[in-house]
C-alpha positions as CSV (number, residue, x, y, z in Angstrom):
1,X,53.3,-11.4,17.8
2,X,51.4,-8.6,16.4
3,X,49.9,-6.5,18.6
4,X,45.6,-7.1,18.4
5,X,43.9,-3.6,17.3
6,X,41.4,-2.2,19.9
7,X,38.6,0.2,19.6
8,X,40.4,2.8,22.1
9,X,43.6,1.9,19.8
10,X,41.8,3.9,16.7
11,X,40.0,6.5,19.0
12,X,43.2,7.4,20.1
13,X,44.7,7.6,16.6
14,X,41.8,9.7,15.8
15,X,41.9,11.9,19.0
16,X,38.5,10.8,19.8
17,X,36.6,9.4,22.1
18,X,36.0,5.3,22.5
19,X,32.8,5.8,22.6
20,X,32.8,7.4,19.2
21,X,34.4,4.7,17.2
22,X,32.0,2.1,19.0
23,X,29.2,3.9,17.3
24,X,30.5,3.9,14.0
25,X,31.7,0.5,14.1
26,X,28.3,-0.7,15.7
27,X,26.6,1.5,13.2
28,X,24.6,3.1,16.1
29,X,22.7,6.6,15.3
30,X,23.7,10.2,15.8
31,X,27.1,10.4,13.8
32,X,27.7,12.9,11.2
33,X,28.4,10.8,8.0
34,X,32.0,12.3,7.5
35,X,32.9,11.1,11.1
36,X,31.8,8.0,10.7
37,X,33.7,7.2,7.4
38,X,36.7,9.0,8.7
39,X,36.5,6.6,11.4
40,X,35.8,3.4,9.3
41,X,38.5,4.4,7.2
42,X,40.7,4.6,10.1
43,X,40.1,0.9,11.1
44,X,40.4,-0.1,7.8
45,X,44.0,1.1,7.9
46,X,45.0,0.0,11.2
47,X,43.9,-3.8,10.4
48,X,41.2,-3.2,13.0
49,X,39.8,-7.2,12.9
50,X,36.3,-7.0,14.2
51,X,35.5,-4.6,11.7
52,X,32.3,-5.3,10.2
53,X,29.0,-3.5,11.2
54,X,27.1,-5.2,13.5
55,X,23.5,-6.3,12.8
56,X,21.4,-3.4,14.4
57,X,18.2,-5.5,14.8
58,X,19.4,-8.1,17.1
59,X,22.6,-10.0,18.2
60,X,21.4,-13.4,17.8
61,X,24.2,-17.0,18.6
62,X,24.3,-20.0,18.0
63,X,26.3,-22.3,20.1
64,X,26.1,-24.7,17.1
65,X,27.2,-22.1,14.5
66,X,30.1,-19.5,15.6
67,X,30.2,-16.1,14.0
68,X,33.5,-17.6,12.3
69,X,35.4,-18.3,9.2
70,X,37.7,-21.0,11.0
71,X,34.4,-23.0,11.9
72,X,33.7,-25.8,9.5
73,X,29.9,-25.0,9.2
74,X,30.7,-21.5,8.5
75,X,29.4,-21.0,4.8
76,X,29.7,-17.2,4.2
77,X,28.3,-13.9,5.0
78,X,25.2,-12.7,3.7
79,X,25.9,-8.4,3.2
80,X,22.6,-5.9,4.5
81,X,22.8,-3.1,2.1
82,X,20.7,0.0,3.3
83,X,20.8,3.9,2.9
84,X,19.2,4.0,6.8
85,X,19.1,2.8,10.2
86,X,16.1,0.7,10.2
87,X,14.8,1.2,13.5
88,X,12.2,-1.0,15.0
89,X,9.3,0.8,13.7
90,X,10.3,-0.2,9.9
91,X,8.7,-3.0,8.8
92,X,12.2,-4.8,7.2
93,X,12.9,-5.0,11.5
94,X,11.3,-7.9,12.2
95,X,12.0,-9.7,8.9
96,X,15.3,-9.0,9.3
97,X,14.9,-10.9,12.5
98,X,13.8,-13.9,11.7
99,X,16.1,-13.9,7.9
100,X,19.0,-14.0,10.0
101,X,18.0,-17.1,12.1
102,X,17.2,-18.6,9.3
103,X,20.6,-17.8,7.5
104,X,22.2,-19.1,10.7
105,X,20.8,-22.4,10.6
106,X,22.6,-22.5,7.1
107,X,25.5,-21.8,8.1
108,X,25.9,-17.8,6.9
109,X,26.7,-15.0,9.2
110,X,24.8,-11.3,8.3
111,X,26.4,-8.3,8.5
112,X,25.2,-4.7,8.2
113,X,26.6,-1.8,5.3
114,X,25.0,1.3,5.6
115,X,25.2,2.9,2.0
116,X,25.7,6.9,2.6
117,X,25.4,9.7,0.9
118,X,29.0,10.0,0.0
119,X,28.6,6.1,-1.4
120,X,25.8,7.5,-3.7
121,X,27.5,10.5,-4.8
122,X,30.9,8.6,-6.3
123,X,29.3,5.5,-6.9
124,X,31.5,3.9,-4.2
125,X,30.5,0.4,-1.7
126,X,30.8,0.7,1.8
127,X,34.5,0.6,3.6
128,X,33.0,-2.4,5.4
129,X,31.9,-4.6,2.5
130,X,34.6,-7.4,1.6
131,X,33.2,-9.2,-1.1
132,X,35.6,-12.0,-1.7
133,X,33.9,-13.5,1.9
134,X,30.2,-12.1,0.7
135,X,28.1,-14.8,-0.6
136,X,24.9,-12.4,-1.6
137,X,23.5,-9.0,-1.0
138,X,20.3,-7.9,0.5
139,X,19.0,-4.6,-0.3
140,X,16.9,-2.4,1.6
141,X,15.6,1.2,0.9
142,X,18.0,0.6,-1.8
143,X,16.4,3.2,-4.1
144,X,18.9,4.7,-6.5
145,X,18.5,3.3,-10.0
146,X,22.0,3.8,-10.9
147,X,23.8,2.8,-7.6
148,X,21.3,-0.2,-7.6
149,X,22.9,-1.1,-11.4
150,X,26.3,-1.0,-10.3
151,X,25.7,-3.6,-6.9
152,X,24.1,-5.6,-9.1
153,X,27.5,-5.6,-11.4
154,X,29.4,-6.8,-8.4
155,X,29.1,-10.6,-9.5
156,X,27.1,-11.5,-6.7
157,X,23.9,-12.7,-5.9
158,X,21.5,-9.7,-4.8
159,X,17.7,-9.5,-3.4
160,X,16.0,-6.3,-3.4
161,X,13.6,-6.1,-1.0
162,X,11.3,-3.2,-2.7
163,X,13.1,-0.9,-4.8
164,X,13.3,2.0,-7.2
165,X,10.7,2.8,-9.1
166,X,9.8,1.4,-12.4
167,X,7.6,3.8,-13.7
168,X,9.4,3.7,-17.2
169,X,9.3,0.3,-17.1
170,X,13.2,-0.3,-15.4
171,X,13.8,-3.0,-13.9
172,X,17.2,-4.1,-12.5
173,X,19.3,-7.4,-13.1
174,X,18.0,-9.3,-9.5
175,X,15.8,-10.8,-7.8
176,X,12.7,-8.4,-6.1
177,X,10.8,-9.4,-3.4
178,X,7.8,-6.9,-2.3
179,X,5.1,-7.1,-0.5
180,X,1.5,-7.0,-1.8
181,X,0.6,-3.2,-3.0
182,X,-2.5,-3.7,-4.5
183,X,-5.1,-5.9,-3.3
184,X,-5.8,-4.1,-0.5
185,X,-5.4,-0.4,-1.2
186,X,-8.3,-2.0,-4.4
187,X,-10.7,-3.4,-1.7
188,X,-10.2,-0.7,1.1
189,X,-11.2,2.2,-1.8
190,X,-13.9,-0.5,-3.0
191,X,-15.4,-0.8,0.4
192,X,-15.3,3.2,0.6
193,X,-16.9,3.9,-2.5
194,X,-19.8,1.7,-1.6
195,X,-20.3,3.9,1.5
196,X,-20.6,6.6,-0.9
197,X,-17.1,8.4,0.2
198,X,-15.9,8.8,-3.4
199,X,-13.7,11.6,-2.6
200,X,-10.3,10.1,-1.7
201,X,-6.9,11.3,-2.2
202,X,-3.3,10.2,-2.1
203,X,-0.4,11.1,-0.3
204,X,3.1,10.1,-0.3
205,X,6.0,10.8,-3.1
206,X,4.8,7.8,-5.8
207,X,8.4,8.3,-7.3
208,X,10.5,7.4,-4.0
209,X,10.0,3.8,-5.1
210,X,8.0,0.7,-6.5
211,X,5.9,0.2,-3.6
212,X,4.5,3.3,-3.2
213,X,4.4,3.7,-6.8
214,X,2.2,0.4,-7.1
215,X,0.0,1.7,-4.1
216,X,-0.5,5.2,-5.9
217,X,-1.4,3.3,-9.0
218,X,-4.0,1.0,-7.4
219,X,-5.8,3.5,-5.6
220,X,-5.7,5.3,-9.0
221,X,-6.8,2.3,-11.2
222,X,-9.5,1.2,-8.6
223,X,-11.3,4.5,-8.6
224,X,-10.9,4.5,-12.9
225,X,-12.0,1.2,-12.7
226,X,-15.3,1.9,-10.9
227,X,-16.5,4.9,-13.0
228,X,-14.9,7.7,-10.7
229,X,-12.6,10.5,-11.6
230,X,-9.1,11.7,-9.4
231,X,-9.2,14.8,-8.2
232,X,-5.6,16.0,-8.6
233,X,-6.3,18.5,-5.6
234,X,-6.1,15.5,-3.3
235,X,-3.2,14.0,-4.7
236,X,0.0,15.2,-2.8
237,X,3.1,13.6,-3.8
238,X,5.7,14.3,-1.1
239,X,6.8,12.7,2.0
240,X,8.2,15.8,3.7
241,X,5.8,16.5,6.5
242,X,6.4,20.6,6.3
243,X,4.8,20.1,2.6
244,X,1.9,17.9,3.6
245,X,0.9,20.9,5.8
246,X,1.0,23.3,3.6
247,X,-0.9,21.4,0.9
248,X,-2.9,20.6,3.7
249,X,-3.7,24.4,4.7
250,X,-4.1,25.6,1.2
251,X,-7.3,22.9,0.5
252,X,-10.5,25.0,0.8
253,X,-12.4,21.6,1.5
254,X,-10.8,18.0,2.4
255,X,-11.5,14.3,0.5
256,X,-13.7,12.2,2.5
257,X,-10.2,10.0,2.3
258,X,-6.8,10.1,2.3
259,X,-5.2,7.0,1.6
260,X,-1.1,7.3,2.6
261,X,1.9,5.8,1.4
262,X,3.0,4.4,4.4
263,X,2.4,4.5,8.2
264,X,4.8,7.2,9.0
265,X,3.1,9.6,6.5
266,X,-0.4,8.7,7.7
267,X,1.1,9.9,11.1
268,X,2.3,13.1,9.8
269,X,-0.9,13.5,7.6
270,X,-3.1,13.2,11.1
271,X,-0.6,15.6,13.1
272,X,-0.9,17.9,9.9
273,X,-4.8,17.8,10.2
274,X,-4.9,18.6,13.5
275,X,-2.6,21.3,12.9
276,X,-4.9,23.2,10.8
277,X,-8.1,22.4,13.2
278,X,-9.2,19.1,11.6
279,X,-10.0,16.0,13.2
280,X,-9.4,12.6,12.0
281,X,-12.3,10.7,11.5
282,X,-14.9,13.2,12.0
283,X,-13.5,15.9,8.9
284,X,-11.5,12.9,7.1
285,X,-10.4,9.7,7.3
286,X,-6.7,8.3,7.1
287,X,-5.4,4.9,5.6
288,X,-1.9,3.6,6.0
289,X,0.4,1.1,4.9
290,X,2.7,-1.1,7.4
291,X,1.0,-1.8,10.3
292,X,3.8,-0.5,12.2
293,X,4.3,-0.3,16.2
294,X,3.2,3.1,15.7
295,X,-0.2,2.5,14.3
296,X,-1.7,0.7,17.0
297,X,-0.8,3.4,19.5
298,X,-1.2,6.7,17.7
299,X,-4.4,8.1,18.4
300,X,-6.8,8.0,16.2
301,X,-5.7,4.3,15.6
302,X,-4.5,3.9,12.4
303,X,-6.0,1.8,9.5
304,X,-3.4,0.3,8.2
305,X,-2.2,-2.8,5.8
306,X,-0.5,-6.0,7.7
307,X,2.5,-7.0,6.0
308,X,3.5,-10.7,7.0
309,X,7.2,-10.1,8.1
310,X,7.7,-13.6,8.9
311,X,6.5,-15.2,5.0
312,X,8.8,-12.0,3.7
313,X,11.8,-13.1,5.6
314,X,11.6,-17.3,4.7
315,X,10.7,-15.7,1.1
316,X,14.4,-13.3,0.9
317,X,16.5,-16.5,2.8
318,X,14.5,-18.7,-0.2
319,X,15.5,-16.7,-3.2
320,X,18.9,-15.8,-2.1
321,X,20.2,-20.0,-1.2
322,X,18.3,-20.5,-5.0
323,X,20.3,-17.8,-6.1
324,X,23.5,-18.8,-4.7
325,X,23.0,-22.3,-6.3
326,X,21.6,-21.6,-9.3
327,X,23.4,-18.0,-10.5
328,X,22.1,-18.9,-13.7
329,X,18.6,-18.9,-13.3
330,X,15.9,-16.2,-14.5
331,X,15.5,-13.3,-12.2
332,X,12.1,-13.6,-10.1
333,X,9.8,-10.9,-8.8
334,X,7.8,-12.2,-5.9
335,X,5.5,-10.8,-3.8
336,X,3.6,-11.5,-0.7
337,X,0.6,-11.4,1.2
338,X,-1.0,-8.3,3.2
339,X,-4.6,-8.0,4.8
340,X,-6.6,-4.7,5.5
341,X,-6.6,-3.8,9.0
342,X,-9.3,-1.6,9.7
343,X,-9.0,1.1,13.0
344,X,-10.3,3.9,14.3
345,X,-9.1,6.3,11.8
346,X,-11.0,4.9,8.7
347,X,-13.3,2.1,10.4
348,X,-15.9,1.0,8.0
349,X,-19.5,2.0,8.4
């Protein structure tokens, strides 16, 4: 009987530590992307048979559905595409959550693929991915056009949740699911302009993809919309926080507003301020976009926009069985709903 291949098996065909191999099996943090593949590669070789990432948001069972192809109610695997490790701060965490018990009720199994930089570079999938056992694709921070394109040519069912841009008006061959971008970024600059605070600004890169592009265009159209003019001054597209300083430092006076892509810039914004002796509410105040863990501890409190999670995740599980049906059908955008969450750092007068 052939011998069963065992983590300390490949770390000592690699002369490297078990350890090592764990975390690039388990698709843990803090491996170089060249040891990791070199690793993956390895156990792809050897026959290693465990080898698939493991979900890194939680290890969920269910006594009445194994994590197996020999069980009868076993239905498939459902692959996780993404290009980082979405920690517990990113919203996709906790929908992730609650997609995959949803997925195991129906009988499909999830498994992780992180897409690296190598992957995008040559246009190659994941060492891990199998897709004669994948049933559909889930994409997140999925954001290369082109690479996008060619998952999508796989011939099997994929969801994007957000995705690259369309500011030219692409749009790939799949389903989209996003959250709401627009209604509240429209009220929150609404609500602000009728406190007279009519100089607001942007930040965040509105090219990195559709979301923030849709946010950067409704603060933009709102402000149009209401008789007031953009001034470009205020506008900083990048998400580097070394950049946001600068541009920061260089402004001889501040918006009353800036209104950020996402939480984690409006945190990097507010360290930036109080870098260059600004204070956040007193010289200006800070929106964000998430309503991550973060927000509600970071001082100033952030002011923020709540994405519902829990609707996102029944929505992805929802599109995907529908797509997996019906192949056929016409692809569907669909998008959520968000509220306003107002804090300390932009609380309305």
């Amino acid at each position: 009987m052939k011998k069963k291949v065992t983590i300390q098996d490949i770390a000592d065909a690699l002369g490297i530590s078990r350890n090592t191999v764990s975390k690039a099996i388990n698709n843990s943090d803090g491996l170089a992307d060249a040891t990791r593949e070199r690793i993956l590669q390895k156990a792809v070789e050897m026959g290693y048979k465990p080898f698939s990432y493991v979900n890194t948001l939680a290890n969920i069972v269910s006594p009445s559905l194994p994590a197996s192809s020999e069980n009868t109610n076993f239905v498939g695997e459902i692959a996780l595409f993404t290009t980082v490790f979405l920690t517990q701060s990113h919203f996709a965490s906790v929908m992730l959550d609650k997609f995959q018990r949803e997925i195991l009720q129906l009988g499909y199994t999830m498994n992780t693929h992180r897409v690296t930089e190598a992957n995008l570079r040559d246009m190659t999938l994941p060492l891990t991915f199998i897709p004669e056992r994948t049933k559909a694709i889930i994409c997140i921070e999925m954001f290369n056009q082109r690479y996008d394109e060619m998952v999508c040519d796989i011939g099997i069912p994929v969801l994007f949740v957000d995705g690259p841009v369309k500011r030219y008006g692409e749009s790939l061959p799949a389903d989209q699911l996003y959250m709401d971008n627009t209604t509240d970024i429209t009220r929150f600059v609404h609500d602000m302009l009728k406190q007279r605070r009519s100089r607001i600004g942007f930040i965040g890169d509105y090219n990195y993809c559709q979301s923030f592009f849709e946010r950067y265009t409704a603060f933009r159209c709102a402000m149009l919309l209401d008789g007031f003019d953009v001034d470009e001054r205020f506008c900083i597209s990048s998400n580097n926080p070394s950049v946001i300083t600068e541009r920061l430092a260089q402004l001889e006076t501040l918006p009353d507003i800036f209104i950020c892509a996402n939480d984690f810039i409006a945190g990097d914004t507010i360290r930036a301020l109080f870098s260059i002796g600004k204070s956040v509410p007193g010289d200006v105040r800070i929106l964000g976009f998430d309503d991550s863990q973060e927000s509600r501890i970071i001082r100033p409190a952030l002011s923020t926009v709540h994405i519902h999670t829990q609707i996102m995740a029944f929505s992805a599980v929802q599109l995907l069985m529908t797509r997996i049906r019906e192949p056929s059908l016409d692809f569907r955008t669909v998008y959520t709903e968000t509220y306003l969450v107002y804090r300390e750092s932009a609380r309305a007068d």
